[in-house]
N, C-alpha and C positions, 0 to 999 in steps of 0.2 A: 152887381152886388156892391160894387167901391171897395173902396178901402177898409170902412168899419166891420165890415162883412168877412174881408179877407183878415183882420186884425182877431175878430173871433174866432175865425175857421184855425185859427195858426196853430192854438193845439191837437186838434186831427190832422195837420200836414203828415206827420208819419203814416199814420192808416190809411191816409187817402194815396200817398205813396207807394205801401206799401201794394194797396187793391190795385195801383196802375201795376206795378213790377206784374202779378200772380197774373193779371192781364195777357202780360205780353207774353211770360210765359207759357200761358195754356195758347193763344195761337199760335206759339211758334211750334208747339207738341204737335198741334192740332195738324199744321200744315208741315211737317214732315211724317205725319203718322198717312196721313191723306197721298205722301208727295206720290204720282204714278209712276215715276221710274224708281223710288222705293219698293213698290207692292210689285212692281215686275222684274227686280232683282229676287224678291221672298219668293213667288210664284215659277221663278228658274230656280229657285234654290231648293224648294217644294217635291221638283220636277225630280230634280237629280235624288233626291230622298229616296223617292217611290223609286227607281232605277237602279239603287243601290240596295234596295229591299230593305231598308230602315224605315218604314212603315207601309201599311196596309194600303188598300188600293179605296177602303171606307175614309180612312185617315186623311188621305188624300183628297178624296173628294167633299170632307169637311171644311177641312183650310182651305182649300181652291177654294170654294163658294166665298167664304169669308173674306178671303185676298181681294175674289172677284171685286164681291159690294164694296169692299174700298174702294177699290179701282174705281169704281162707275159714281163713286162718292165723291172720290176726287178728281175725274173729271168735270162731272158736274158742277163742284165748286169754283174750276179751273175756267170753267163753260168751253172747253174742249171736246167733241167728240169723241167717242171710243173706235170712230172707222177708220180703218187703216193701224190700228194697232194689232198685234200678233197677242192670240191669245192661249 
């Protein structure tokens, strides 16, 4: 683009700034919402719920599914296997 290109652009430097920041922040959401030792911290913590009889055994098997497909969301993303993980 040169110089003349970047001398126009100069008044969107903020918004084009600001669109990289919202960037960085949605993958960083993204990859600790996905992380798998996150979703297997929530899915022990899930465990202990149902055990303490703080919710339903339906309840539970809602959110484990959901927990689940992260899981296999974020391995996939990860390109890690799910064998050999405890589930």
């Amino acid at each position: 683009m040169g110089l003349i290109g970047e001398v126009l652009l100069l008044p969107f430097a903020p918004v084009r700034g600001s669109a990289w920041v919202m960037r960085q922040v949605l993958e960083e959401a993204e990859r600790l919402y996905y992380d798998p030792a996150a979703v297997r911290a929530e899915l022990a913590a899930l465990e202990e719920k149902l055990t303490a009889g703080e919710i339903t055994e339906e309840e539970f098997d809602r959110q484990e599914d959901e927990l689940l497909d992260r899981l296999e969301t974020g391995l996939a993303r990860t390109g890690r296997s799910s064998e050999g993980t405890a589930r």
